[in-house]
C-alpha positions in Angstrom: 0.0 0.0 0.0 1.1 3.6 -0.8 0.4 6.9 1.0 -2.4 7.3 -0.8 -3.7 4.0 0.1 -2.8 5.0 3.5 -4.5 8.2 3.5 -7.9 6.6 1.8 -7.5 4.2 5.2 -7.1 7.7 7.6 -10.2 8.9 6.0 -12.5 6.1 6.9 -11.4 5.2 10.4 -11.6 9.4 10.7 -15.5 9.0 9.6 -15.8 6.3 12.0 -14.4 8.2 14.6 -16.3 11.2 14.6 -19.9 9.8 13.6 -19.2 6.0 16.0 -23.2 5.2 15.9 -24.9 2.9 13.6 -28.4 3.7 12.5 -31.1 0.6 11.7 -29.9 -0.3 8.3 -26.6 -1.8 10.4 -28.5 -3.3 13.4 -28.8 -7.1 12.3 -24.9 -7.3 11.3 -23.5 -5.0 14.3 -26.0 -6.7 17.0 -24.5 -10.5 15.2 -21.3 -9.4 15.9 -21.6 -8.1 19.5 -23.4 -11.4 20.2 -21.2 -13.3 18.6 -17.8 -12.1 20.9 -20.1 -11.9 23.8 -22.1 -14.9 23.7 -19.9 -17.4 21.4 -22.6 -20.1 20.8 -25.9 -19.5 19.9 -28.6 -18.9 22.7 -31.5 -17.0 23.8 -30.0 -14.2 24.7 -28.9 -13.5 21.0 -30.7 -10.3 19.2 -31.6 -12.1 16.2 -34.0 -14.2 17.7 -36.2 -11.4 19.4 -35.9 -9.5 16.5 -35.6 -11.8 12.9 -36.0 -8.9 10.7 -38.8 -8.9 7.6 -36.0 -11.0 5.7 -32.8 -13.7 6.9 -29.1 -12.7 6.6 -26.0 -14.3 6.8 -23.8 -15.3 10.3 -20.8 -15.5 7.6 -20.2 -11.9 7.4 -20.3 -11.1 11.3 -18.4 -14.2 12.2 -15.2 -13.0 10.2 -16.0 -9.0 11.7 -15.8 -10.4 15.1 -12.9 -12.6 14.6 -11.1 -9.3 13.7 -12.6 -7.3 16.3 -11.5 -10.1 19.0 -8.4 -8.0 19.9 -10.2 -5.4 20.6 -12.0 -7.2 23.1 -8.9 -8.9 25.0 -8.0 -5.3 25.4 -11.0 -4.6 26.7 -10.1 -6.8 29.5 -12.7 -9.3 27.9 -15.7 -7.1 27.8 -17.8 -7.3 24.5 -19.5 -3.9 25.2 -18.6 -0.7 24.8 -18.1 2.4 21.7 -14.5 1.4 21.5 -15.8 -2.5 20.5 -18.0 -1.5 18.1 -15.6 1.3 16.5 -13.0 -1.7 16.4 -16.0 -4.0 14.3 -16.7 -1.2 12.2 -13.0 -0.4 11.7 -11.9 -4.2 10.7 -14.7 -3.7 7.7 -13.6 -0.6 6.9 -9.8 -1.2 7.1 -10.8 -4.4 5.0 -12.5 -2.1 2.1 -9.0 0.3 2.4 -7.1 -2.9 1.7 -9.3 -4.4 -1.0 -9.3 -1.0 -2.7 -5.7 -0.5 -2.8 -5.8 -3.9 -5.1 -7.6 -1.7 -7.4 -5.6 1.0 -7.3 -2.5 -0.8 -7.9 -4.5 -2.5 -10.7 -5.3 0.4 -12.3 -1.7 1.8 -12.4 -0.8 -1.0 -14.4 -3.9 -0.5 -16.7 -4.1 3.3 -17.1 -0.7 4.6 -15.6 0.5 6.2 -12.3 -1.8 9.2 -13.5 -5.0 7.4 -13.3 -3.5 5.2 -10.4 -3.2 8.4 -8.1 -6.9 10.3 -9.4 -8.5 7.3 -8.6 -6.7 7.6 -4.7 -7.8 11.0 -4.5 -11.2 10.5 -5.9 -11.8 7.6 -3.3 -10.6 9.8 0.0 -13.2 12.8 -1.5 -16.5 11.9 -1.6 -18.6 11.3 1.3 -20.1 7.7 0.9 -16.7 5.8 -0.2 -15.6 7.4 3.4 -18.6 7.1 5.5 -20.5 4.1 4.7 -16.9 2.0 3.8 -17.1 1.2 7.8 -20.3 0.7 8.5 -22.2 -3.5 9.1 -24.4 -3.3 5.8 -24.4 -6.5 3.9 -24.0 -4.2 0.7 -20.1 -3.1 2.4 -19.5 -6.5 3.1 -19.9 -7.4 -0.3 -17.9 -4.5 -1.7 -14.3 -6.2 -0.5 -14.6 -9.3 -2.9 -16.4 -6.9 -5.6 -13.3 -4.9 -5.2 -11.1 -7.5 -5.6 -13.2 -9.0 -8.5 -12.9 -5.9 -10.4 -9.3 -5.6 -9.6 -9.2 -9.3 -11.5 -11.6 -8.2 -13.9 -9.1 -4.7 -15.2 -6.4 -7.6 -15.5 -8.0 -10.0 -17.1 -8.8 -7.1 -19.5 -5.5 -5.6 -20.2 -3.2 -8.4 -19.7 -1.1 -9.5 -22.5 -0.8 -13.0 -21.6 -3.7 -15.4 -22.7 -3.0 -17.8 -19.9 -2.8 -14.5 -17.8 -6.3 -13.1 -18.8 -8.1 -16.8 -18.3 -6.8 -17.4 -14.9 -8.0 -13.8 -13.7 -11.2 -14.6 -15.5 -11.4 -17.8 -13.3 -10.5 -16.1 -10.0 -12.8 -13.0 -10.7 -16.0 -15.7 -11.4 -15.1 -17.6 -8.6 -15.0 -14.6 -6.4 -18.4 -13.4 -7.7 -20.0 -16.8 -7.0 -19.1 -16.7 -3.2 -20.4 -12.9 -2.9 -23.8 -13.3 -4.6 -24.6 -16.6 -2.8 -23.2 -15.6 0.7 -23.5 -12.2 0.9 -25.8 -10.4 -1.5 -27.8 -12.2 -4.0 -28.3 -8.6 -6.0 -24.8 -8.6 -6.8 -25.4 -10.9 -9.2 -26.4 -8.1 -11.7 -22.9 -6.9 -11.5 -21.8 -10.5 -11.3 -23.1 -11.1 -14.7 -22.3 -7.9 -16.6 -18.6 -8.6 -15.5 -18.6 -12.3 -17.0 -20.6 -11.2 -20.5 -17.9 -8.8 -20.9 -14.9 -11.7 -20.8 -16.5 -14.8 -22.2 -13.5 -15.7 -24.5 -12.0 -16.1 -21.7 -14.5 -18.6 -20.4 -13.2 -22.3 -20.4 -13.1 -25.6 -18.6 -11.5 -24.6 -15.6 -13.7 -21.7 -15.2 -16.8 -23.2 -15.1 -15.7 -26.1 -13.1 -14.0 -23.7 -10.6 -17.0 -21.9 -10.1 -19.3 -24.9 -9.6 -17.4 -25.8 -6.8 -17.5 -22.7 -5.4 -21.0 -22.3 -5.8 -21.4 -25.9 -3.9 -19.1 -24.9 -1.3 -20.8 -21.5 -0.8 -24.0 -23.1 -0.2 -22.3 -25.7 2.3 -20.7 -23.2 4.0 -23.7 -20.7 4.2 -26.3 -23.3 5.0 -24.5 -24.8 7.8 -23.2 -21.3 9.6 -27.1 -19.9 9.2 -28.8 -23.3 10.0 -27.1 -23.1 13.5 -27.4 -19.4 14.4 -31.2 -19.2 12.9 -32.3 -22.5 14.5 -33.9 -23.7 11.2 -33.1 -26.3 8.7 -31.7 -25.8 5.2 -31.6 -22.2 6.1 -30.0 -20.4 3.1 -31.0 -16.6 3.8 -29.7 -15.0 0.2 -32.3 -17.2 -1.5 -34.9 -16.1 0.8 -33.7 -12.4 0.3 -34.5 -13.1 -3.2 -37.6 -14.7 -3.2 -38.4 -11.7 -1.2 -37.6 -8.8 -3.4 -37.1 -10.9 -7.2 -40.1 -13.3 -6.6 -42.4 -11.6 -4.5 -41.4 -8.4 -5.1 -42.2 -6.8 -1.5 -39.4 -4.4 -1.4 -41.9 -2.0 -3.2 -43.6 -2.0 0.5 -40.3 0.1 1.4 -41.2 2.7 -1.1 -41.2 3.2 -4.6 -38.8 5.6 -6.9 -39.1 6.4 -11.0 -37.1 4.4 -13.2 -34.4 7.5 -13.5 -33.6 8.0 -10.1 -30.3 6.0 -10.3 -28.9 8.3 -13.3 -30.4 11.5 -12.0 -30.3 11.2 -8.0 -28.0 8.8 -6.7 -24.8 8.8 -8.6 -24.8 12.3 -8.6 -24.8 12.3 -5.3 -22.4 9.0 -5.3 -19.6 10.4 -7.7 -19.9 14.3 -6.8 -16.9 15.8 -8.5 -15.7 12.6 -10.2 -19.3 12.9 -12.4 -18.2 15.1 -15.3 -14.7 13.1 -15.2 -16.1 9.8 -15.2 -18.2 11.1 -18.5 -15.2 11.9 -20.1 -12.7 8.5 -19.4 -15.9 6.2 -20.5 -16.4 8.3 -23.7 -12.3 8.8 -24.5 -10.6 5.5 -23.4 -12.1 2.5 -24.9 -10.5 0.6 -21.8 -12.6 2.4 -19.4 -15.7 2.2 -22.0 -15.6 -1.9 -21.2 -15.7 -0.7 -17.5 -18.4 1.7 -17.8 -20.7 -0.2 -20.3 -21.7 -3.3 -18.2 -22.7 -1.0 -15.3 -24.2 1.7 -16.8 -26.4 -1.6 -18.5 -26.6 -3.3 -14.8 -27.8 0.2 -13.2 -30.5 0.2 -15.7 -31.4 -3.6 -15.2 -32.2 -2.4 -11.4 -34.0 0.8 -12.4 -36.3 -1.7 -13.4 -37.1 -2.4 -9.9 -39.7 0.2 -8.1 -37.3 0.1 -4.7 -34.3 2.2 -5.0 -31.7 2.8 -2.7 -27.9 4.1 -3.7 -26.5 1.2 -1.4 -27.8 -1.2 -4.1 -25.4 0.1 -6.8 -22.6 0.5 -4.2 -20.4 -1.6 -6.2 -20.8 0.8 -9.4 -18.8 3.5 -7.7 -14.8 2.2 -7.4 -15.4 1.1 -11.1 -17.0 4.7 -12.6 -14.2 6.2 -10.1 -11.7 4.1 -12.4 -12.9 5.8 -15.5 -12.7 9.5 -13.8 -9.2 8.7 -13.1 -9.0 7.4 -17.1 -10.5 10.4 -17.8 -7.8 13.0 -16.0 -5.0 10.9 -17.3 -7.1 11.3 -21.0 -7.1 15.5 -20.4 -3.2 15.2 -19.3 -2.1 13.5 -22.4 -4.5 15.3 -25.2 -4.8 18.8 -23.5 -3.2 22.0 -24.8 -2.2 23.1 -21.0 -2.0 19.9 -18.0 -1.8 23.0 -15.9 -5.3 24.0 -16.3 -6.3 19.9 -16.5 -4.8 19.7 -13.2 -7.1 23.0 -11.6 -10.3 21.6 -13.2 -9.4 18.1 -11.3 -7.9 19.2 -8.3 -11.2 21.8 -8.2 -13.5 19.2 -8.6 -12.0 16.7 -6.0 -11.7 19.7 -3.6 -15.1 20.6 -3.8 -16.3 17.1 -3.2 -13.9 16.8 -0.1 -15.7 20.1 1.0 -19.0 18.4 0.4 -17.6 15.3 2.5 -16.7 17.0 5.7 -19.9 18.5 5.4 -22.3 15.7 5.0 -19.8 14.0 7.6 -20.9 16.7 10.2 -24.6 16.3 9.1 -24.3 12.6 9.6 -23.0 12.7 12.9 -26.3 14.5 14.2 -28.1 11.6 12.9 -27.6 9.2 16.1 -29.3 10.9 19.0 -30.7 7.2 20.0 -26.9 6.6 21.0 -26.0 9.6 22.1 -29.3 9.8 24.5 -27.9 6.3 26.0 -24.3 7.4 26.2 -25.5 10.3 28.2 -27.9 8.5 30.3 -24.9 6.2 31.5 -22.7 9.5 32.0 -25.8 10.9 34.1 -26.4 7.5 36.3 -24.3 5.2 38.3 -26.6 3.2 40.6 -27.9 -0.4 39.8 -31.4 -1.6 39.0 -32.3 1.1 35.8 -34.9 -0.6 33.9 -34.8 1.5 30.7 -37.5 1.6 28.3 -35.7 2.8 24.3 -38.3 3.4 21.7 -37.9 3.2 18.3 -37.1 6.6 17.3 -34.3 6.3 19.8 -33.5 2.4 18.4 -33.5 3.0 14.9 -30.9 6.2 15.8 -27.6 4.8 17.5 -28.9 2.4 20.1 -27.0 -0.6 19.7 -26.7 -3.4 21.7 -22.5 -2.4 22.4 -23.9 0.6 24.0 -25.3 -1.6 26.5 -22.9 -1.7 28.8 -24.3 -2.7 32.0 -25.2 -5.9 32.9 -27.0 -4.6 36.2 -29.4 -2.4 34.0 -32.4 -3.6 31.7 -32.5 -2.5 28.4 -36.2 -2.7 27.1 -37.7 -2.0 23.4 -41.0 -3.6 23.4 -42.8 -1.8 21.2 -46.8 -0.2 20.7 -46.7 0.1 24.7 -49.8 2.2 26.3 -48.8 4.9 28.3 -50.2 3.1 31.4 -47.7 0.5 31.1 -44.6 2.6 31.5 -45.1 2.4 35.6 -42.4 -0.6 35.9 -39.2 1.9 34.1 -37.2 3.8 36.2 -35.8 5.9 33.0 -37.6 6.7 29.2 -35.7 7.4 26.1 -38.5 8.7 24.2 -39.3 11.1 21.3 -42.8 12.0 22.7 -42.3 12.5 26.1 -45.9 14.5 26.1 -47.2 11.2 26.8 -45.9 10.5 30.0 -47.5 12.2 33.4 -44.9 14.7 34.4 -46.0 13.2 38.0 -44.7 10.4 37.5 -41.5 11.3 35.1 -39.4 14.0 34.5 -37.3 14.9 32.0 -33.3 15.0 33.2 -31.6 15.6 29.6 -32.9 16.7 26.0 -31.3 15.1 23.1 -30.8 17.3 19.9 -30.7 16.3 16.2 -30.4 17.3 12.7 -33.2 19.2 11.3 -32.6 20.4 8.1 -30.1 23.2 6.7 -30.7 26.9 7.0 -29.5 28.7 3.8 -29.2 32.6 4.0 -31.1 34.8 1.8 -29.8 35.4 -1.2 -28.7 39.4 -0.3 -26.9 38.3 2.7 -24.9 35.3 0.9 -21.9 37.7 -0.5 -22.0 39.3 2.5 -21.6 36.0 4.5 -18.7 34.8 2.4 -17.0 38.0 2.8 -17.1 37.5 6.5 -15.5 34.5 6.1 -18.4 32.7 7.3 -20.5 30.0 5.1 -24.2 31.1 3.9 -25.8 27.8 5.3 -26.4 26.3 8.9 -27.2 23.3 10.4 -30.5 23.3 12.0 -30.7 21.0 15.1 -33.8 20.5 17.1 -34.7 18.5 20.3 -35.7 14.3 19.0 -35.5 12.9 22.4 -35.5 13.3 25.9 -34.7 11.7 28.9 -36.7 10.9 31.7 -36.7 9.6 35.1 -39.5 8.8 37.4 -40.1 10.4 40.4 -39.7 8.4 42.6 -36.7 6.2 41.5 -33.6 7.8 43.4 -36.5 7.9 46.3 -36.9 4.3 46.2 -33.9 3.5 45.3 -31.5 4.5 48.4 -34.8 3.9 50.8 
């Protein structure tokens, strides 16, 4: 790994750092892997089995997370709780993405050049999702290591010279995809098969064969992990993932989006400054046009489906970052001036880094659920708290490494009446109107994002000439604290 490399590695644990709370998108893989190093073999007390999820996934991803993050825990004097654990789980990932896209990188230096090679390192360390998300428990970041180092074999298999050369990356890169779409996201295989069309000369014996057995040992591997941890026979949760979306197609019940939204919303917002460059290396180097083709065509095959989320085309944005670089090396070589080339990058990849520390700051105000626990801890030290967390205040931070004492109850049974409430000493709520102030009263106020504040347009020159910015981050109070009455009464009575 270079400095580059290095620095793209800085960024994400930096990201990690400052925004350390996982949202409800995270919760099945981060609450696994807390189990997992806690509890070791499957039993009641694991998360999954009070709360399944509408859909199954995979024990394989948190298993190798927490054998990563078991360091973390010796040091930790054995303790599985705790921020600094679940920083270490979501640095392991993250650390693993660095490393898996340095592969790329280095791949791309022998494609395109050392030009490319170091574009594609800064356009990876400025924008905000590559950064942000890179650490976080999603099955889609999971995936991304071995569809980073499937691409990485794909750009080979593509520009090597050697026959023999070109088939055996063909053969690793198909084997590769086979274990990621069976194990850990089946909707990779829309990438999966874009990437194969695009080399089937060098498709032969060996290839197929090594990819049958991979696909057999996959689903060996998968179905005897997830038939233990999920109690149930035969359990293969990608094919039930699936049924669920391909078959049955429920994810519409998430929402639905038009069939442009991938063009016009999220890689936009995916590829920031790297957009316009990514435009140029697809339509100028004919390497970087078998790059872009496949996934432009995959993106297209997903438009198809009414639910959209960027985190489905995650694997799109090293490969379009590829051709951005392709397209700066393009503008150095055929340019009049590589002096105004370099502005018009370096602007664009400042801009986006501008962008990133922004939406990084945003971001971190999206977690008061764990910041209302971390402060509820800071704010009590005696035994017996029986804390009811509802779902505003779950779905925002909560996770089950912030638990951290065992002498406390941690309760999230949902749909409660307010009548029932009498057995918790301490509420993290977002409505705390509902509770007698009698009987509860509110020790801490938990603020959030709320939105941006942009300054009218005769005060924006004169708020840049300040030196300050023409926007502001709204926050507003989501959740509060409470503590009944009587608790500290009856406590020390």
């Amino acid at each position: 790994m270079r400095p580059l490399d290095y620095a793209f590695a800085v960024a994400v644990t930096l990201s990690a750092l400052y925004a350390p709370y996982t949202k409800v998108e995270e919760s099945f893989y981060m609450q696994a892997a807390h189990d997992i190093l806690k509890w070791g073999a499957v039993n009641s007390h694991y998360d999954h089995l009070s709360f399944p999820g509408v859909v199954p996934r995979s024990f394989v991803g948190p298993l190798l997370i927490s054998a990563l993050t078991y360091p973390a825990k010796l040091v930790n004097e054995g303790h599985a709780e705790g921020i600094w654990i679940q920083l270490a789980a979501r640095l392991a990932l993250g650390w693993l993405v660095a490393w898996a896209n340095s592969r790329l990188r280095h791949a791309v230096d022998m494609a395109f050049g050392s030009t490319a090679a170091r574009w594609y390192a800064v356009f990876s360390i400025c924008q905000f999702h590559y950064t942000f998300w890179t650490s976080r428990l999603l099955g889609n970041t999971l995936a991304l290591v071995p569809m980073l180092l499937a691409q990485t074999l794909w750009l080979r298999s593509m520009t090597s010279s050697s026959s023999n050369e070109r088939q055996r990356c063909y053969r690793q890169m198909a084997a590769i995809l086979t274990f990621t779409c069976v194990v850990l996201r089946f909707d990779t295989a829309v990438f999966a098969v874009a990437m194969l069309i695009t080399g089937v000369s060098n498709v032969t014996r060996r290839a197929i064969a090594l990819s049958l057995a991979t696909f057999a040992l996959s689903v060996l591997l998968v179905v005897a992990v997830d038939s233990y941890y999920w109690r149930q026979c035969w359990m293969w949760p990608e094919l039930q993932v699936f049924r669920f979306n391909a078959i049955d197609s429920r994810s519409s019940e998430w929402g639905v989006s038009p069939p442009h939204y991938y063009f016009t919303r999220f890689l936009p917002k995916l590829l920031l400054g790297a957009l316009p460059l990514t435009c140029v290396g697809a339509l100028a180097d004919r390497r970087a046009t078998r790059l872009a083709a496949p996934y432009v065509a995959a993106i297209g095959i997903f438009s198809a489906n009414p639910h959209k989320e960027w985190r489905f085309i995650f694997p799109a944005v090293p490969v379009f970052y590829v051709c951005a670089a392709a397209g700066m090396a393009h503008l150095r070589r055929t340019a009049p001036s590589s002096r105004w080339v370099m502005l018009v990058g370096a602007s664009l990849a400042a801009g986006s880094l501008v962008f990133a520390v922004l939406a990084t700051h945003i971001s971190s105000l999206n977690y008061p659920g764990g910041q209302a626990l971390a402060m509820l801890h800071t704010m009590e030290s005696a035994p017996g708290v029986n804390v009811h967390i509802d779902s505003l205040a779950a779905m925002t931070g909560v996770a089950r490494f912030g638990q951290v004492r065992d002498d406390w109850v941690y309760d999230k049974t949902e749909d409660l009446l307010p009548s029932q409430f009498g057995n918790y000493t301490h509420l993290i709520t977002s409505q705390p109107e509902l509770h007698n102030s009698s009987d509860f009263s509110v020790i801490h106020v938990q603020f959030g994002y709320a939105g941006l504040r942009v300054a009218p347009p005769k005060l924006v020159v004169r708020s840049l000439l300040s030196g300050q910015l023409p926007v502001a981050v709204h926050q507003e109070p989501l959740l509060w604290i409470l503590r009944k009455s009587r608790w500290q009464l009856d406590t020390f009575v």
